[in-house]
C-alpha positions in Angstrom: 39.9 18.3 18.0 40.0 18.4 22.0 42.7 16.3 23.3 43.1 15.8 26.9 46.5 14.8 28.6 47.0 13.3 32.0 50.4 12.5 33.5 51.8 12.6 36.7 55.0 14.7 35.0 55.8 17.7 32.6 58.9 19.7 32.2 59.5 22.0 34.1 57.1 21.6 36.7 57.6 17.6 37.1 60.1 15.4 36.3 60.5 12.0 37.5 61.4 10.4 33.9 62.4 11.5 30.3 58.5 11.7 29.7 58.3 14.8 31.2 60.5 16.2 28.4 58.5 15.1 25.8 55.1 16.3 27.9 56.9 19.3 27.5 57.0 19.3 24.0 54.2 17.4 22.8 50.9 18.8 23.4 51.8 22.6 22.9 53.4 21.7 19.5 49.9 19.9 18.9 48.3 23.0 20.0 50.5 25.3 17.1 48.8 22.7 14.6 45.2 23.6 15.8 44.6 21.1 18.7 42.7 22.0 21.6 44.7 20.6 24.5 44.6 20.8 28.5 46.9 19.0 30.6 46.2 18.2 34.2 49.0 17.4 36.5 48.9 17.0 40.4 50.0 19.6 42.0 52.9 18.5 44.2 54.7 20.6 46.8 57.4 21.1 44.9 56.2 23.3 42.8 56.7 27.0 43.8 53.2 29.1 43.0 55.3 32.2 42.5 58.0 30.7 41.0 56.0 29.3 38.5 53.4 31.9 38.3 50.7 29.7 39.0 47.2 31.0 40.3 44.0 29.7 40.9 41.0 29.2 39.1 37.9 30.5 40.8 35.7 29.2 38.3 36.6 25.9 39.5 36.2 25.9 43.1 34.2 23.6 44.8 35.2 20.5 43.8 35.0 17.7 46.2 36.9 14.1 45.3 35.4 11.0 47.4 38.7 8.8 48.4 36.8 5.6 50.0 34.9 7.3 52.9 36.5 10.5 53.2 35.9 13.9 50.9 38.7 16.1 49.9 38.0 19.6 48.8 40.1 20.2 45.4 42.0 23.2 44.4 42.6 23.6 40.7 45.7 26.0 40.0 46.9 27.0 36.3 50.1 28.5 34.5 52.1 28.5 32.1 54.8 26.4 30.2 57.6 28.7 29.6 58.0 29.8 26.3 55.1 28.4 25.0 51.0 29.5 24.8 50.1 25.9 26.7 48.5 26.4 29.9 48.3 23.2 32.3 45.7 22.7 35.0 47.1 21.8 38.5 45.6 19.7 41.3 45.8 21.1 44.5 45.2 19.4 47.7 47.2 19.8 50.8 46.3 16.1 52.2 47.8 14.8 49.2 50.4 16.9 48.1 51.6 19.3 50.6 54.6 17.4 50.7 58.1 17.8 49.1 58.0 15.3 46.7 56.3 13.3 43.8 55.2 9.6 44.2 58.0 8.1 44.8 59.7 8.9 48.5 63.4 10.6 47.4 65.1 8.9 50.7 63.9 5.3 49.8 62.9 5.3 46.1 59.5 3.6 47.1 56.3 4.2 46.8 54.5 6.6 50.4 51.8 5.0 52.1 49.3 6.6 51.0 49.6 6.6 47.4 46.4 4.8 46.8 44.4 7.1 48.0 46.2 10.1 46.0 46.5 7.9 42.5 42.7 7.8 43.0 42.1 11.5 44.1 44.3 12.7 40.9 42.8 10.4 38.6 39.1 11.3 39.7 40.0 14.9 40.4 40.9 14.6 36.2 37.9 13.7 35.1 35.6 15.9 37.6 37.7 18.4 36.7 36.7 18.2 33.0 33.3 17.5 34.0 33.2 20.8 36.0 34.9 22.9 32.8 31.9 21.5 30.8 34.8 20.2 28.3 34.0 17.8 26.2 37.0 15.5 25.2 37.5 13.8 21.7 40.5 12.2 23.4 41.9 11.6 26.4 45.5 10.7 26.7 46.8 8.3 29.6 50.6 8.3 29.8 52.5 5.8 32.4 51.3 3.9 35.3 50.5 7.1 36.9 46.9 7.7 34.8 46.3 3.8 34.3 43.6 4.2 36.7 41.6 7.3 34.6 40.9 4.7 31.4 38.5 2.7 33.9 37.0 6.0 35.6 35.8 7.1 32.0 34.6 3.6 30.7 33.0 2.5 34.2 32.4 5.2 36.9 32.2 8.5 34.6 30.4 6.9 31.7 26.9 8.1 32.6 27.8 11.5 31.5 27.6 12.8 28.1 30.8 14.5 28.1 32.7 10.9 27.5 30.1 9.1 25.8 32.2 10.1 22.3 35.7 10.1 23.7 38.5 7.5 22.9 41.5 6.9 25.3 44.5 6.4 24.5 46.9 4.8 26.8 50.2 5.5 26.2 53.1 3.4 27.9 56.6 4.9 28.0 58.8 2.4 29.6 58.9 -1.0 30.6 59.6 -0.4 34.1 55.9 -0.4 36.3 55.7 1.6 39.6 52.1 0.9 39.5 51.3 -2.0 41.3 49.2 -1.5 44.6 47.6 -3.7 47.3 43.9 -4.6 46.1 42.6 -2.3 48.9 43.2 0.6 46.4 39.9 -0.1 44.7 37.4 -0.2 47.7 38.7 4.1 47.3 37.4 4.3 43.5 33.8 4.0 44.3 33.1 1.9 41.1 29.4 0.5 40.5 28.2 -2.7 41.7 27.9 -3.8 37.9 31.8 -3.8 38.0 33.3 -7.5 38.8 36.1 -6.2 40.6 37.7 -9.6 41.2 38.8 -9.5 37.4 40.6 -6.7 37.7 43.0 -7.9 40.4 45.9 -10.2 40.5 46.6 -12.3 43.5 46.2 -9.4 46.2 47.0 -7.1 43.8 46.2 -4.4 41.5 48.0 -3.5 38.6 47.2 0.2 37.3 49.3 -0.4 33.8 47.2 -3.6 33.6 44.2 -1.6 34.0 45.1 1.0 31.4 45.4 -1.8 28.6 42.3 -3.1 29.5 40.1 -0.4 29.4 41.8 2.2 26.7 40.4 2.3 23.3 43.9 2.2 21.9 47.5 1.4 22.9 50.8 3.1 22.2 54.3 2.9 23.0 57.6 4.7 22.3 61.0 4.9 22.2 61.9 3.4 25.2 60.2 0.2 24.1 61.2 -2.5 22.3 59.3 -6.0 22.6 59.7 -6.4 26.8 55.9 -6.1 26.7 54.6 -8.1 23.9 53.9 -11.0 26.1 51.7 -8.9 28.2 50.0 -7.4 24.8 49.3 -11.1 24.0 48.3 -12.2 27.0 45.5 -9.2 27.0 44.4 -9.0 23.5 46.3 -5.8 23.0 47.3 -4.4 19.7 50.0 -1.3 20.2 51.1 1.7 17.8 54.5 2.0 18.5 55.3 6.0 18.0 58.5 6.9 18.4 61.1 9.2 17.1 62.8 12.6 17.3 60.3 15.1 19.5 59.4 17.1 15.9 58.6 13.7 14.3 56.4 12.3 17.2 54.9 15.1 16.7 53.3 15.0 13.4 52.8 11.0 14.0 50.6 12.0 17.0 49.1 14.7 14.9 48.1 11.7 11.9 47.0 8.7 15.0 44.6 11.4 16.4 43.1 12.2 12.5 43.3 8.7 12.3 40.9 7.9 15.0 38.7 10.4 14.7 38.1 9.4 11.0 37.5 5.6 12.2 35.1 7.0 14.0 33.4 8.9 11.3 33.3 6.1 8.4 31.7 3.9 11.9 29.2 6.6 12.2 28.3 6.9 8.1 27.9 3.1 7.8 
């Protein structure tokens, strides 16, 4: 099974929360039971390319991301977790992150400017990135507010390609803080078709990117950090979450059985 993981965090590359730790963990543990993983992370400027042994993929050149009217060139980057056989997939652009930190501004704890326009250059540059690898995903895996844009990319803007047309996202939601909330703007950068209403997906002058991610995931998950400060929400939008939680060896075989578990949903849909 191929298994795809976006995040805006992994240990030790990125760490703005406890998910990175479990990142860390997670998919290359899957990978030891037979998984066929990749992780793609934004390639912020604080992570050293020698440091971290990181070079680029020339296979991959090329890529261009439309962000509203302008076209970034994308540089895809790749190395290795420590100790472990898991390779993860970098996205390099020095418009977007060049700079010295993650999303959130270190001096002010806020949000930069511009991060509309790189949420939607990483969460594009995930799935073009994919697209260019000619790697066809049973699942892709959305963690945080960070990649609750990518679950209406591949459902709206990305489905005309064959490469999704089997996948099943998972959106997975790790605490009950949200960061993601962005002026409505952010969605004139997406590019989505004119068959998309895009007054229903925003609230007031709003957009809400963990909104989005329940919405348009196939299936919803939560964890530790979670007890019932979202089931309101979960109401509210028709939502029915798997709560997996646990030490990281236990999470580990539970994500093993929900992955089985879909894909054999999938299969007794297909035989009837």
């Amino acid at each position: 099974m191929k298994v795809l993981y976006a995040a805006a965090e992994i240990s030790p590359f990125a760490r703005m929360t406890h998910t990175a730790d479990l990142l860390r963990f997670l998919p290359a543990s899957l990978q030891d039971k037979g998984y066929e993983i990749r992780i793609l992370l934004p390639k912020y400027g604080t992570i050293n390319d020698r440091r971290n042994r990181l070079h680029e993929v020339i296979r991959l050149s090329g890529i261009e991301i439309e962000v509203g009217e302008k076209i970034e060139n994308m540089r895809i980057k790749v190395a290795s977790i420590p100790n472990a056989k898991l390779q993860v997939y970098f996205l390099d652009n020095d418009t977007y992150f060049k700079r010295k930190a993650m999303f959130m501004n270190p001096e002010t704890d806020e949000h930069y400017d511009d991060n509309d326009e790189r949420i939607v250059f990483y969460s594009k540059g995930v799935l073009e990135t994919v697209a260019k690898l000619g790697w066809e995903p049973d699942i892709i895996h959305c963690h945080d507010w960070a990649a609750g844009l990518i679950p209406l990319l591949a459902k709206e803007k990305y489905n005309d390609l064959d490469l999704f047309k089997d996948t099943e996202v998972i959106y997975n939601i790790h605490h009950p803080e949200n960061n993601g909330i962005f002026n409505k703007k952010l969605l004139d950068l997406v590019g989505l078709p004119d068959s998309v209403d895009k007054d229903n997906l925003i609230e007031g002058e709003n957009v809400d990117l963990r909104t989005l991610g329940l919405k348009y995931s196939d299936h919803v998950v939560t964890g530790n950090h979670i007890t019932d400060e979202l089931d309101d929400l979960f109401e509210q939008l028709g939502v029915s979450a798997r709560k997996i939680q646990g030490s990281p060896e236990d999470v580990s075989d539970k994500f093993a059985d929900y992955y089985d578990e879909i894909a054999g949903t999938e299969e007794e849909t297909e035989e009837s």
